[in-house]
C-alpha positions, 0 to 999 in steps of 0.5 A: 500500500502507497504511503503519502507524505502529510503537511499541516497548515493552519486554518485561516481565522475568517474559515472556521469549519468542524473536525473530521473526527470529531464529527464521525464521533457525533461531537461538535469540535472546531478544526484548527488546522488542515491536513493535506497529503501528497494524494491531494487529499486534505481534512480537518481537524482539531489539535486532539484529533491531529495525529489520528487524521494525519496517520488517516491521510497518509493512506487515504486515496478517497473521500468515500464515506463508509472508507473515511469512517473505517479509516479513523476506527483503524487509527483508533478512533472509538466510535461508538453509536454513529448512526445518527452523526452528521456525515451519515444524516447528510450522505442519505439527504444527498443519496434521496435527493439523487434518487429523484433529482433525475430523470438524467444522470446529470440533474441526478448528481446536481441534486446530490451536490445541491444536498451539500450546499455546493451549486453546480451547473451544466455546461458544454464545450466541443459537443462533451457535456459536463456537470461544473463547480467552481471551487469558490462556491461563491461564483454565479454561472457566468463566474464559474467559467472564468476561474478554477473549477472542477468539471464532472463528467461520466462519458461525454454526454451528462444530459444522458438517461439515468439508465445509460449511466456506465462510467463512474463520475471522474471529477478533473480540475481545470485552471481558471485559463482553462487549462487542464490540472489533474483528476481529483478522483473517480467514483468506485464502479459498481454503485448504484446512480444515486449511491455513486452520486451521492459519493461524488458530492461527499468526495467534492465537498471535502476536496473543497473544504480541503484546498478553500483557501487556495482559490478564493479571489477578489471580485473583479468581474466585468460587466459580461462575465456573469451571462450564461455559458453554454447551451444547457440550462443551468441554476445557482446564484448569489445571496444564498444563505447558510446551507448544511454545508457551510455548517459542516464544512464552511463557515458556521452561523453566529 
């Protein structure tokens, strides 16, 4: 099995976010730093927790929910009655919300993203289409083109039946210029859709919680930078409020 090199940093005083650990353990515990690893992973965590996530990340090669979850109990973590903590609650909502977010396989990932907060948009480019998310999850549509942004994509066609789905979301980073950075990570196959979806949204909401810092960027937008890109629909906005994710993974309501 790889072992990855770790670094910590500390987490910037305007982004407060909960300790991985300490939410797998059903507790409220604010992170003080984040661990990153040479697979391009990264978590939260408070000072206790702090040795225990970062010999998690040394061997952590995905966000998926049921690996995260073991991966703490082999470092030690005790969990004890977990059924109801929080990771669990809001996998289901993003699990239900993909089952009936249809009828493509498309709008079905949205609707698990939606469930964590993170606004995500449909776009096109050369005939391919894909699911978009900024990684500064305060773009509107038109911004998100114009920065560092994560494209989903399944095939070549995310507009496609739920029930044509048969590859696995691979998630790619791209440059604000558009160049192309490197795959973040892909699906395990063999899920089932909403399952898979649902995976993916958790897998992207702690990338970004992970990397936030990193691309954040004034607003220097120009007047024509907030139309819509692409021919396929999509939605989001500005002037959203706390969502469960922000609780869990952004900044948490006074």
């Amino acid at each position: 099995m790889i072992t990855f090199s770790t670094s910590t940093s500390s987490i910037p005083p305007w982004f407060q976010m909960p300790c991985i650990g300490c939410e797998i353990l059903g507790r409220k515990g604010e992170a003080t730093g984040v661990v990153t690893a040479t697979s391009g992973l990264g978590l939260a965590s408070c000072m206790s927790h702090l040795d225990m996530t970062t010999q998690v990340m040394r061997k952590l090669t995905s966000y998926d929910l049921a690996g995260l979850r073991a991966a703490f109990i082999a470092a030690g973590l005790t969990t004890g009655q977990v059924a109801d903590h929080v990771l669990v609650t809001l996998f289901q909502a993003a699990k239900d919300a993909a089952a009936t977010g249809g009828p493509t396989e498309g709008g079905m990932l949205r609707a698990a993203l939606a469930a964590y907060g993170i606004p995500s948009f449909y776009a096109e480019d050369g005939g391919v289409s894909y699911v978009l998310v900024a990684a500064d999850r305060t773009d509107d549509e038109g911004a998100a083109h114009t920065g560092t942004r994560v494209l989903l994509h399944s095939g070549e066609d995310a507009g496609r039946p739920a029930d044509q789905h048969d590859e696995p979301w691979t998630a790619s980073l791209y440059a604000a210029d558009g160049e192309y950075i490197n795959e973040l990570f892909t699906a395990r196959p063999g899920m089932p859709l909403a399952e898979e979806c649902a995976t993916t949204a958790l897998s992207l909401a702690c990338w970004l919680v992970a990397n936030a810092d990193r691309f954040t960027r004034d607003d220097h937008r120009g007047p024509g930078e907030g139309v819509v890109y692409g021919r396929l629909p999509g939605s989001g906005g500005s002037g959203r409020s706390h969502s469960v994710t922000d609780v869990m993974f952004g900044h948490r309501p006074n």
